[in-house]
SEMARBA-929392 format. One record per residue: residue number from 1; x, y, z of N, C-alpha, C, CB in turn; residue in one letter. Coordinates in steps of 0.1 Angstrom, whole numbers, padded with zeros to 4 digits. Glycine has a CB too. Layout:
BEGIN
(NUM,(X,Y,Z),(X,Y,Z),(X,Y,Z),(X,Y,Z),"a")
...
//
This chain:
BEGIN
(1,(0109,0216,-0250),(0120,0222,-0257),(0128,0211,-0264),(0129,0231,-0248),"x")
(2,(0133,0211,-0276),(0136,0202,-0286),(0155,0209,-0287),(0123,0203,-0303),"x")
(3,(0158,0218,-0283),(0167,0227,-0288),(0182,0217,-0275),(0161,0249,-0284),"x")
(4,(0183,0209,-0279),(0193,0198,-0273),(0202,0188,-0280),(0186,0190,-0266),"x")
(5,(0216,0189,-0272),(0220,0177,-0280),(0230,0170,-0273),(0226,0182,-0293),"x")
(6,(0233,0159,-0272),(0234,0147,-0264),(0252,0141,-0270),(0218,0135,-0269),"x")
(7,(0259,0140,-0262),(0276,0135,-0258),(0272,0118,-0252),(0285,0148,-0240),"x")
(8,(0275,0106,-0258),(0275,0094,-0253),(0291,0094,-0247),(0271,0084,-0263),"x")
(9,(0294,0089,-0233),(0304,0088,-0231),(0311,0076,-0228),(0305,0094,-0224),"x")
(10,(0318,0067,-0234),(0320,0053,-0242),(0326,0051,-0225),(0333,0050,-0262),"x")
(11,(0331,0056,-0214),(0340,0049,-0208),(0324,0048,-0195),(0357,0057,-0206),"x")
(12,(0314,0056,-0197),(0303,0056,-0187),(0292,0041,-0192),(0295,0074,-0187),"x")
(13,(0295,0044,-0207),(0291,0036,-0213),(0293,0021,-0211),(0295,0040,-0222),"x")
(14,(0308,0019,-0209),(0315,0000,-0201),(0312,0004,-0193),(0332,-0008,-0198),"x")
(15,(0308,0013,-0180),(0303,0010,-0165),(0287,0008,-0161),(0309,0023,-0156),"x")
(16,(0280,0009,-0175),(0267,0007,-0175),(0268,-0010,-0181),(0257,0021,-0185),"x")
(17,(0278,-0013,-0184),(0274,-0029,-0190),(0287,-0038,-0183),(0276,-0031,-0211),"x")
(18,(0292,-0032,-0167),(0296,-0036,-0158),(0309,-0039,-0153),(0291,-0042,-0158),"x")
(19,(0319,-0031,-0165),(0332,-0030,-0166),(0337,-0022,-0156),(0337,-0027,-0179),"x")
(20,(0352,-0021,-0154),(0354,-0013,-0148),(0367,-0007,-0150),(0350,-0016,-0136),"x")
(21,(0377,0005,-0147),(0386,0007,-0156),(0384,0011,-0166),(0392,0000,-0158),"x")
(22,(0397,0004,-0179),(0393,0012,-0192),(0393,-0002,-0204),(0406,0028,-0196),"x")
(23,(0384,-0001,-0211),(0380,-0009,-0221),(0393,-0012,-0230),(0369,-0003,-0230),"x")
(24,(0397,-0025,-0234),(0404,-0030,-0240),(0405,-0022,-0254),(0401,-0042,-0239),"x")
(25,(0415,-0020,-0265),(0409,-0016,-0279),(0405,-0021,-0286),(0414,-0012,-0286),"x")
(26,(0402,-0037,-0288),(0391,-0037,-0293),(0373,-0033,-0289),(0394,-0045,-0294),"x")
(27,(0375,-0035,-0282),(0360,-0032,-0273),(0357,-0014,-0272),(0362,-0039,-0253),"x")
(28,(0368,-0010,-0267),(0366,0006,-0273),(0360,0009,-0287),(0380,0012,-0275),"x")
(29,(0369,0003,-0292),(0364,0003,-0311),(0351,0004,-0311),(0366,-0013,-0322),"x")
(30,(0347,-0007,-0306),(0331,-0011,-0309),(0321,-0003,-0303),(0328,-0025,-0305),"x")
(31,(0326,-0002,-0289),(0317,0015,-0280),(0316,0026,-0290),(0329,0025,-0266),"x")
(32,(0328,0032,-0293),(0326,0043,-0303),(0318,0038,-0314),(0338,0048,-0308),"x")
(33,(0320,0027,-0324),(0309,0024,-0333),(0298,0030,-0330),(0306,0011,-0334),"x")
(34,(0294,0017,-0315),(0280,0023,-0312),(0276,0034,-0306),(0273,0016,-0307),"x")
(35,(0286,0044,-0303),(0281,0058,-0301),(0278,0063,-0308),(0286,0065,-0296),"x")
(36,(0283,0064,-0321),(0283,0072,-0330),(0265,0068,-0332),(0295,0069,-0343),"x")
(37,(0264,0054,-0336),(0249,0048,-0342),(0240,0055,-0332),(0248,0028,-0342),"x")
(38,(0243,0056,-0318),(0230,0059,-0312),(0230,0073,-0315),(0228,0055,-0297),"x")
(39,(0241,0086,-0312),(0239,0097,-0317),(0235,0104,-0325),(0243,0098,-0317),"x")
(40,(0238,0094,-0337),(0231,0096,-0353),(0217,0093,-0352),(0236,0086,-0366),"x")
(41,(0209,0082,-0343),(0196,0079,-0343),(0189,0088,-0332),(0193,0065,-0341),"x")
(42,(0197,0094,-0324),(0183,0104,-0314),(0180,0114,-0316),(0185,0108,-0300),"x")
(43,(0169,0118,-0311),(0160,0129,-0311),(0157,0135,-0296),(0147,0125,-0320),"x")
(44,(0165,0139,-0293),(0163,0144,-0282),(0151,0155,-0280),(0174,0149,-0281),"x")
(45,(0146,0152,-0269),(0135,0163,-0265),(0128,0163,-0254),(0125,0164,-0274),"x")
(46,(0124,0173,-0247),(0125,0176,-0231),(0109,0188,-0234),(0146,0187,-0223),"x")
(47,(0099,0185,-0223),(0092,0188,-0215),(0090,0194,-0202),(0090,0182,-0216),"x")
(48,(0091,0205,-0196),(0089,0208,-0185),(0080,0218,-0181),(0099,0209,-0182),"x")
(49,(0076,0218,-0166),(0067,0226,-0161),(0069,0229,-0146),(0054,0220,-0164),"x")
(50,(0066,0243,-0143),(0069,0245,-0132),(0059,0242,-0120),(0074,0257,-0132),"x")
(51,(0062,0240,-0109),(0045,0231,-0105),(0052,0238,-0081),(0047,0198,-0113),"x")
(52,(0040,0244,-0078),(0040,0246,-0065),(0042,0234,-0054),(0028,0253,-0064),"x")
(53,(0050,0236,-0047),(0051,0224,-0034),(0040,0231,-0023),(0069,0223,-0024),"x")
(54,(0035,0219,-0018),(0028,0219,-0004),(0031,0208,0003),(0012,0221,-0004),"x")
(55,(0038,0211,0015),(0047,0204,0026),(0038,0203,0037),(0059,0211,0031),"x")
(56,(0024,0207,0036),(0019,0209,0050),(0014,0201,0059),(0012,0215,0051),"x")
(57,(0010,0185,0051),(0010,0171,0057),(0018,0161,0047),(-0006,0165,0058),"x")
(58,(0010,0159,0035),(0022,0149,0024),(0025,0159,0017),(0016,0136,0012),"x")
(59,(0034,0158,0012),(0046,0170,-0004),(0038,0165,-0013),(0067,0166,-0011),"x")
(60,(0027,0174,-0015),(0018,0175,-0027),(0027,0185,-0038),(0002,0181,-0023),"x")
(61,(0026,0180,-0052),(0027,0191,-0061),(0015,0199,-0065),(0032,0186,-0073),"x")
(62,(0011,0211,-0060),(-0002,0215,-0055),(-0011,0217,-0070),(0000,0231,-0045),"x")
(63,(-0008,0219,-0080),(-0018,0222,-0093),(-0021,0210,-0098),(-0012,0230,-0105),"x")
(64,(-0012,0200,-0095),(-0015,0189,-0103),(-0023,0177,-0092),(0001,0184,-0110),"x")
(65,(-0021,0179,-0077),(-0027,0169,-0071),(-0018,0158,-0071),(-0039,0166,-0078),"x")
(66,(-0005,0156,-0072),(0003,0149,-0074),(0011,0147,-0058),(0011,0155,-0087),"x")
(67,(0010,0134,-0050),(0019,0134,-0040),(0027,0129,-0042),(0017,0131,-0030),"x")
(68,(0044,0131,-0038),(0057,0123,-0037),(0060,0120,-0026),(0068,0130,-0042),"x")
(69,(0055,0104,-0026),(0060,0098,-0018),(0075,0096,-0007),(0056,0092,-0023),"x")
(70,(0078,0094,0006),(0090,0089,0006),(0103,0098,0016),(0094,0089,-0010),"x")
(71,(0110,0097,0022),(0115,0104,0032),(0125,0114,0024),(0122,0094,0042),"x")
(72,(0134,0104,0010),(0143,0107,0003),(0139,0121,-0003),(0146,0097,-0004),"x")
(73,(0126,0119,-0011),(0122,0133,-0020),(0119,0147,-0011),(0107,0130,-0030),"x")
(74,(0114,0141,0000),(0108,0151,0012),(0120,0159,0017),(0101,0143,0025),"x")
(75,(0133,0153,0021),(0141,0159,0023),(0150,0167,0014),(0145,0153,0028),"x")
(76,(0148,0163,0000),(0153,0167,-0009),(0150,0185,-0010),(0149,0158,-0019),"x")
(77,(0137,0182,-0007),(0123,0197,-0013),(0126,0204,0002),(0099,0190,-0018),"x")
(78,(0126,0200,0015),(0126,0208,0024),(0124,0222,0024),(0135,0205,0029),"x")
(79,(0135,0223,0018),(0136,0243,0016),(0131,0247,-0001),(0157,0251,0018),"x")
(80,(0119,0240,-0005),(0118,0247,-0017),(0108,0250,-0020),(0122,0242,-0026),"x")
(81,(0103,0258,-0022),(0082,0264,-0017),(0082,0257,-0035),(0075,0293,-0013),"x")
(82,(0088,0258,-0050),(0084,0246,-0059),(0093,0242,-0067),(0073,0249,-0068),"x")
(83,(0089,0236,-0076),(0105,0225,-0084),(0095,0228,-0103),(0106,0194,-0074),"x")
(84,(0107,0221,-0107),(0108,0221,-0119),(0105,0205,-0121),(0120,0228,-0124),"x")
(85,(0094,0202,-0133),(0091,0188,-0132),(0094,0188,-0148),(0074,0183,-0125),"x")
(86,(0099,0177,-0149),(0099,0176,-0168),(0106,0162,-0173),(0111,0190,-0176),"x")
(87,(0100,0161,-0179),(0104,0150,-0191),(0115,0146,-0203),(0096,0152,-0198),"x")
(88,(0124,0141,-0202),(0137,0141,-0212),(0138,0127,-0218),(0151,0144,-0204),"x")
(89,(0137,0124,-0231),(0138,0116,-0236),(0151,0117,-0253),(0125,0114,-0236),"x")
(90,(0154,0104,-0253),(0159,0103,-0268),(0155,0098,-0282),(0167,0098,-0268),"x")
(91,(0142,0090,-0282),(0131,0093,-0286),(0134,0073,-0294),(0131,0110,-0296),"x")
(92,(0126,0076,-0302),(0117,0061,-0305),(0129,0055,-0319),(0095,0064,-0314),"x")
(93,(0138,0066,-0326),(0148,0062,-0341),(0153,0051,-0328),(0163,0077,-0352),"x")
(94,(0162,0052,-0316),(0171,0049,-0306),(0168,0031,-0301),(0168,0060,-0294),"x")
(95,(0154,0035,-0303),(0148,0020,-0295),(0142,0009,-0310),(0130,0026,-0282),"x")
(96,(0143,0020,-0322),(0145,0010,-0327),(0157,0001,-0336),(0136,0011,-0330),"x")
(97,(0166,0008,-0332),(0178,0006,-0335),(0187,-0003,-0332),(0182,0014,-0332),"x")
(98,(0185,-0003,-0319),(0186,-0014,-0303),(0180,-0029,-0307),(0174,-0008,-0288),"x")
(99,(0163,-0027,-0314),(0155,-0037,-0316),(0161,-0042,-0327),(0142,-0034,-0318),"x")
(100,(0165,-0034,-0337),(0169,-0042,-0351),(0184,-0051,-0348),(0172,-0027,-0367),"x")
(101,(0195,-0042,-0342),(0206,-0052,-0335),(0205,-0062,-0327),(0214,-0048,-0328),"x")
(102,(0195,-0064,-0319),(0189,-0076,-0315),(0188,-0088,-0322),(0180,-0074,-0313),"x")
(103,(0187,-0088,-0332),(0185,-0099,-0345),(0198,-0100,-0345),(0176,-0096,-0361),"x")
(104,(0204,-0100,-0348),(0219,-0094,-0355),(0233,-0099,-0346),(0219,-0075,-0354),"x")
(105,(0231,-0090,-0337),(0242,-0092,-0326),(0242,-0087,-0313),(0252,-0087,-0331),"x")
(106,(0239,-0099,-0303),(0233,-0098,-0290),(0244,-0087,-0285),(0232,-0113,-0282),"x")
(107,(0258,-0088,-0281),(0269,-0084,-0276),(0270,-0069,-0279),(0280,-0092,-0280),"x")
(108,(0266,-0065,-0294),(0267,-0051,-0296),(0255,-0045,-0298),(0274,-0049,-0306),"x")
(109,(0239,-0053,-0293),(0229,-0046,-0288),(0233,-0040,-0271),(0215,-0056,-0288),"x")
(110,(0242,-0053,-0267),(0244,-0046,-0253),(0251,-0037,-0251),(0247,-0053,-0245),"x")
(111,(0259,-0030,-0261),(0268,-0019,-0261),(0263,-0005,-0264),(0279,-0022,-0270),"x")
(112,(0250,-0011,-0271),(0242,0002,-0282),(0233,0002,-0267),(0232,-0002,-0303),"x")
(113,(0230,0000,-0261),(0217,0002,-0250),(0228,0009,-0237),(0207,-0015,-0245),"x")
(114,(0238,0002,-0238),(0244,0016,-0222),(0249,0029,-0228),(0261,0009,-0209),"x")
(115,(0255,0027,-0247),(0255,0045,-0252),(0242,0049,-0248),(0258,0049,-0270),"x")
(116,(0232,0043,-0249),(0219,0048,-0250),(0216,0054,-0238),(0209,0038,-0253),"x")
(117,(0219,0047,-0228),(0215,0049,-0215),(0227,0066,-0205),(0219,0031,-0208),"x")
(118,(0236,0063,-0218),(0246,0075,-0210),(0247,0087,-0218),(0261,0071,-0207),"x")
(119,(0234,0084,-0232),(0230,0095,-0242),(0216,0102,-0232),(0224,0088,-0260),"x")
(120,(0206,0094,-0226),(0201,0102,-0216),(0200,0109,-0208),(0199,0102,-0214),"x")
(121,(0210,0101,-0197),(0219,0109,-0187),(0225,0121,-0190),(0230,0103,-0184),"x")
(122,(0234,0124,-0203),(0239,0131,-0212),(0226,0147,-0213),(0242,0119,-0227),"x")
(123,(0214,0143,-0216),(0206,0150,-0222),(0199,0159,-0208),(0196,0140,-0232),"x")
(124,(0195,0150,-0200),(0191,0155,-0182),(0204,0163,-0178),(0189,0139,-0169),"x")
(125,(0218,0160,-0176),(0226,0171,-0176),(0226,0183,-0180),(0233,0168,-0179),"x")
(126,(0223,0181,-0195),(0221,0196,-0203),(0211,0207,-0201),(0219,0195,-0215),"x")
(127,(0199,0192,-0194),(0188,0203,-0190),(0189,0206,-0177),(0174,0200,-0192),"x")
(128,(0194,0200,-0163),(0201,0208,-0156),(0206,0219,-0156),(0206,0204,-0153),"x")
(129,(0221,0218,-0161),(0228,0230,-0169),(0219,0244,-0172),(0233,0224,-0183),"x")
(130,(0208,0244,-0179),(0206,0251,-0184),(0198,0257,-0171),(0203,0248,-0196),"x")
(131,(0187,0249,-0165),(0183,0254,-0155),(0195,0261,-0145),(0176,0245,-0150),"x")
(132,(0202,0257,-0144),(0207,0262,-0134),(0213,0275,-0137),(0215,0253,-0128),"x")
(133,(0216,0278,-0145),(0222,0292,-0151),(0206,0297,-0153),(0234,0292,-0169),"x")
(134,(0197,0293,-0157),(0188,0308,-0159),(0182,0310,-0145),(0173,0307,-0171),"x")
(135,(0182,0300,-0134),(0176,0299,-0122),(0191,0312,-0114),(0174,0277,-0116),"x")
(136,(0200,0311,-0117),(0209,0316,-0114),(0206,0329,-0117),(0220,0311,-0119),"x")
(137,(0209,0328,-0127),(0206,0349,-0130),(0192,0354,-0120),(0200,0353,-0154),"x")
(138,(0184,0347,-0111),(0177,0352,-0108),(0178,0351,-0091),(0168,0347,-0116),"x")
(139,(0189,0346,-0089),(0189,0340,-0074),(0190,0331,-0068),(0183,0341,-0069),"x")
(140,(0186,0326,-0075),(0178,0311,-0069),(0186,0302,-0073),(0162,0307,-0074),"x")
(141,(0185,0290,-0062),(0195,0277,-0061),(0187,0263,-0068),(0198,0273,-0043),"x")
(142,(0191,0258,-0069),(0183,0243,-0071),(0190,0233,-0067),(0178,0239,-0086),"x")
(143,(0178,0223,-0063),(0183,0212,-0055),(0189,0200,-0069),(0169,0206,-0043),"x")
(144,(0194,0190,-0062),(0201,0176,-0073),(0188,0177,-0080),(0205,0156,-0066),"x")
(145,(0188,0166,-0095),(0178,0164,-0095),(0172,0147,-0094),(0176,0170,-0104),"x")
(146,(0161,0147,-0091),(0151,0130,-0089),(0143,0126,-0096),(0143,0126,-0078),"x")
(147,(0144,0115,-0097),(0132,0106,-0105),(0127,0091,-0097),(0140,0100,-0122),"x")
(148,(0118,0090,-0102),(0109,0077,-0094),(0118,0067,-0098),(0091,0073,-0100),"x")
(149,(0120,0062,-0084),(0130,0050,-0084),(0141,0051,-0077),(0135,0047,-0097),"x")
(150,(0142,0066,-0078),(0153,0067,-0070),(0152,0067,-0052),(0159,0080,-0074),"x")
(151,(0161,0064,-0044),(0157,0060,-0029),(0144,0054,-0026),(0157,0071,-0020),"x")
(152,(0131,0059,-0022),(0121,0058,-0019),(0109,0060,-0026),(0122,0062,-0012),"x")
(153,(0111,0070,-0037),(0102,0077,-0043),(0098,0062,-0053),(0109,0093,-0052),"x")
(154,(0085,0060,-0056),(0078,0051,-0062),(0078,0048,-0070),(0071,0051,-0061),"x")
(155,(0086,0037,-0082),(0088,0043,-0095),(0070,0039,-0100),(0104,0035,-0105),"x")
(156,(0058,0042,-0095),(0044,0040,-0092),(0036,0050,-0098),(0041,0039,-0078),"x")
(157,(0043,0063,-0096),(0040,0075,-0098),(0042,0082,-0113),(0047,0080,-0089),"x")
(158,(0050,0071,-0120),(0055,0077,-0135),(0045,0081,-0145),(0062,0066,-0141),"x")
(159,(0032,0073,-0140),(0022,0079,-0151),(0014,0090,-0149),(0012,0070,-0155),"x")
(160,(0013,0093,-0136),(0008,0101,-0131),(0016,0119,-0136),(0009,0096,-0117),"x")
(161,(0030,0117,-0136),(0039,0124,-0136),(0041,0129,-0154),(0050,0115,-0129),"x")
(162,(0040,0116,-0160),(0039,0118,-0178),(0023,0122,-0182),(0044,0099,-0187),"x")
(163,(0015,0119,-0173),(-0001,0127,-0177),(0000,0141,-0175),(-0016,0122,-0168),"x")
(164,(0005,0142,-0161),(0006,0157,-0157),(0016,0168,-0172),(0017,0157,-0138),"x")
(165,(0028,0161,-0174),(0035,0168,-0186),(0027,0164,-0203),(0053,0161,-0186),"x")
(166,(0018,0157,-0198),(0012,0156,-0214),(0022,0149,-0225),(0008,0173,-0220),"x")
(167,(0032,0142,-0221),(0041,0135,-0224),(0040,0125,-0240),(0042,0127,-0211),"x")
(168,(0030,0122,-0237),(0028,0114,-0252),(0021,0120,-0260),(0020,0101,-0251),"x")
(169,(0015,0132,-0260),(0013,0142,-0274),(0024,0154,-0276),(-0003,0150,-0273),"x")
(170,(0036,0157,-0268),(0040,0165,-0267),(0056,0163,-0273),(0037,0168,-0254),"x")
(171,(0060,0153,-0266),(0074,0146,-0269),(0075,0132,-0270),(0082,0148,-0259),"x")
(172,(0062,0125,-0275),(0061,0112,-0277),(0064,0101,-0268),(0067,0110,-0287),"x")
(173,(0060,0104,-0254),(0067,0090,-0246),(0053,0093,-0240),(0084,0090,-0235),"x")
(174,(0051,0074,-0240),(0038,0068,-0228),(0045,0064,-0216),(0029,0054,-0232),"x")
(175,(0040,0060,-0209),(0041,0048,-0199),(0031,0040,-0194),(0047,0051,-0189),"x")
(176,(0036,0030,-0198),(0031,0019,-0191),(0026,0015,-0175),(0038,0012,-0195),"x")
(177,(0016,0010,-0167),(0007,0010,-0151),(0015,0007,-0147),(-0005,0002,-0146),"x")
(178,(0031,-0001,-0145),(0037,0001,-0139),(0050,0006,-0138),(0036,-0005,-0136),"x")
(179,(0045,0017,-0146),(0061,0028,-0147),(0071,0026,-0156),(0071,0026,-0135),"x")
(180,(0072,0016,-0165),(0081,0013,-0178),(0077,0023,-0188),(0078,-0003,-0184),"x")
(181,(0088,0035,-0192),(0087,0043,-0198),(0082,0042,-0213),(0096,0046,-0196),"x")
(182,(0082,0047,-0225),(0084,0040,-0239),(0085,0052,-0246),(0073,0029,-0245),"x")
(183,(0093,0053,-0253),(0110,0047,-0255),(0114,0045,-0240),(0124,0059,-0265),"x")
(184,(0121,0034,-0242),(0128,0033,-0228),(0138,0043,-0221),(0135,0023,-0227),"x")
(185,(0143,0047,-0234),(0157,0055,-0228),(0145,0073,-0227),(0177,0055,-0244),"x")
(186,(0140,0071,-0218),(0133,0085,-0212),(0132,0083,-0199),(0116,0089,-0218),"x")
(187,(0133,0097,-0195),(0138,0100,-0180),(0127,0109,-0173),(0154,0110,-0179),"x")
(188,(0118,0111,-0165),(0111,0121,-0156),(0123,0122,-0146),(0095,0115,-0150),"x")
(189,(0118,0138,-0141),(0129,0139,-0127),(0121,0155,-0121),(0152,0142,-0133),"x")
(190,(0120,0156,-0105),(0122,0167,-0103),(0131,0174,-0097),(0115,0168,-0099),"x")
(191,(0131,0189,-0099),(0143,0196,-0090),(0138,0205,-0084),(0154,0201,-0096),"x")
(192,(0138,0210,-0073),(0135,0220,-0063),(0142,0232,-0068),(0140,0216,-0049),"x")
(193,(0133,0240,-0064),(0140,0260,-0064),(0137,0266,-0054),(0135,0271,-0075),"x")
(194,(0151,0271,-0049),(0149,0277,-0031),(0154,0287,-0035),(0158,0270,-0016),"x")
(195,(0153,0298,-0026),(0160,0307,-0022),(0175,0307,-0016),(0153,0309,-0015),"x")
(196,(0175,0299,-0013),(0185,0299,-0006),(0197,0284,-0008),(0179,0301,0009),"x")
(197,(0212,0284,-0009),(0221,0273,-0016),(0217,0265,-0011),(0234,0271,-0015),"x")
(198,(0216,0252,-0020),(0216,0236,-0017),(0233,0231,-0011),(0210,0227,-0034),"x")
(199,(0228,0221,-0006),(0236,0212,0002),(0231,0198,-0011),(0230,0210,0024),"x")
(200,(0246,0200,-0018),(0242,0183,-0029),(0243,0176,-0023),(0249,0177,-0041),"x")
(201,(0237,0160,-0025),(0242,0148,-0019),(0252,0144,-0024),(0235,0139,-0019),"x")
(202,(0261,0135,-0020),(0273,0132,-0023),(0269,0117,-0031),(0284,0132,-0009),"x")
(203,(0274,0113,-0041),(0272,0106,-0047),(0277,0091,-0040),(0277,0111,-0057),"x")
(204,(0267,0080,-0041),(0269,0073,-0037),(0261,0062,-0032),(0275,0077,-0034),"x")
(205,(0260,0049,-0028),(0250,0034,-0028),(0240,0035,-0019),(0257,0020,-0024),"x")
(206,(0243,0039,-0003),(0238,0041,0010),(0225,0044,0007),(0244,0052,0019),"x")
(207,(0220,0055,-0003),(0203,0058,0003),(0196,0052,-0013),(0197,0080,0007),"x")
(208,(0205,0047,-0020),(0197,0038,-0037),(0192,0024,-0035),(0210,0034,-0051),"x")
(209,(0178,0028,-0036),(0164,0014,-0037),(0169,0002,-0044),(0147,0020,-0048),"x")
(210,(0182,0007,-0046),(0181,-0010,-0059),(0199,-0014,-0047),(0186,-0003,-0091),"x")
(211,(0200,-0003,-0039),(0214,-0014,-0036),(0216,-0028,-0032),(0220,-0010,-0027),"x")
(212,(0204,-0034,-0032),(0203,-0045,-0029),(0200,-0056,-0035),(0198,-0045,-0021),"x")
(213,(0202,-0051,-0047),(0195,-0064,-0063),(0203,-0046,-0077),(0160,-0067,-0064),"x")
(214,(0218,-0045,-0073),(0224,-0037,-0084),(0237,-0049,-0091),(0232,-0019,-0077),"x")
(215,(0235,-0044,-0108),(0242,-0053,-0115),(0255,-0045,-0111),(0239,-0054,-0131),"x")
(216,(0261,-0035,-0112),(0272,-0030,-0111),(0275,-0033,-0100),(0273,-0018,-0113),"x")
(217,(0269,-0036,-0085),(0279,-0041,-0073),(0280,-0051,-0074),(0275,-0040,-0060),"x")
(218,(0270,-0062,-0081),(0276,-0073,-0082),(0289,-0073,-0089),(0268,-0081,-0087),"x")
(219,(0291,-0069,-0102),(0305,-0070,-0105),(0317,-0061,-0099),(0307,-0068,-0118),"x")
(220,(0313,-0054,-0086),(0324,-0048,-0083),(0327,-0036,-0081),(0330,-0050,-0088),"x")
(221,(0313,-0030,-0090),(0319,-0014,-0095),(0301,-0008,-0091),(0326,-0011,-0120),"x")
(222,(0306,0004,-0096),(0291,0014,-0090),(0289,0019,-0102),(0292,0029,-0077),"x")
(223,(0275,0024,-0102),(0272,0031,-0116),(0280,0042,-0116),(0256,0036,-0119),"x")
(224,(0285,0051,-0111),(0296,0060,-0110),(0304,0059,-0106),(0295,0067,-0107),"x")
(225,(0310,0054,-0115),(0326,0046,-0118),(0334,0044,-0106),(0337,0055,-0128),"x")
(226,(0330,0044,-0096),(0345,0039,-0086),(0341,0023,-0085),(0347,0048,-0065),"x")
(227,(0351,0016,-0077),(0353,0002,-0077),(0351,-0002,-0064),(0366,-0001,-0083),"x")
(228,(0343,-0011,-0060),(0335,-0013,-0044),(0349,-0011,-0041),(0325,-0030,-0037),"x")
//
């Protein structure tokens, strides 16, 4: 589904390039600049498919042959007989936009790549959102959603995950054997559908694979904005 459209948020935007608080006005200035530029260059567009769990030794996604590895995803899916698997990206104008400011001006490539990064975020929200209201009208709960990389889950599994959605004839993203997306700013994730309410996780460092090599703790702050 292509029927999307994407909010960069300039203050998530300084906490992806390691600020913390609120951006000076000049530096604001220039966020918005480059929000606007990355907004004007994406193409948002999302992939998804609904796919059966089997829990009965490894959490296979059962049509596809697909296992998810990992304690984190397992507990996630516990109560969900299947999930929703899909693809979200902002597409290739974005990445090369990024590339051409590269020549240009290192400091405001680095400003155009975390709009970029919180124009995706931005785009996975919406498709949440939407799931969750049509999953709603029907009963049914859904769990957070995940992507490889996150806690435990392998980010190993990404091509496996973009063959299964048909990803590169569909909505134009490959990936590369060890999981490097392309366009970069594209997201795989799954989400569970139960019967019955989820318990969210509370946001926060404790169960994230990278807390131990993250740019944001080094300077202080979390990718979601509180301050160590």
């Amino acid at each position: 589904m292509d029927n999307y459209s994407i909010h960069v948020d300039i203050h998530e935007a300084y906490r992806y390039m390691g600020g913390f608080g609120k951006p000076d006005n000049a530096l604001e200035t220039e966020l918005i600049k480059a929000a606007e530029l990355i907004e004007k260059a994406a193409t948002p567009r999302v992939i998804e498919i609904i796919c059966a769990i089997n829990k009965t030794n490894r959490l296979e996604l059962t049509e596809l042959g697909i296992y998810l590895e990992g304690k984190a995803i397992r507990a996630l899916l516990h109560d969900s007989d299947s999930c929703v698997l899909f693809c979200a990206t902002i597409g290739g104008g974005v990445e090369a936009l990024i590339r051409k400011w590269q020549l240009k001006n290192l400091s405001f490539t680095s400003m155009l790549d975390a709009c970029a990064s919180s124009a995706v975020e931005s785009l996975c929200d919406g498709v949440e959102a939407r799931l969750t209201q049509f999953y709603s009208a029907q009963g049914l709960f859904l769990t957070d959603r995940f992507s490889p990389g996150y806690g435990d889950l392998p980010i190993e599994i990404q091509p496996a995950l973009c063959s299964a959605l048909d990803t590169s004839r569909k909505i134009g993203v490959s990936v590369t054997d060890s999981g490097i997306m392309i366009p970069r700013k594209s997201v795989t994730a799954v989400i569970g559908i139960s019967k019955n309410a989820q318990k969210h996780f509370e946001i926060g460092c404790r169960d994230c694979g990278r807390i131990n090599n993250c740019n944001f703790r080094e300077n202080g702050v979390t990718c979601y904005g509180q301050i160590i």
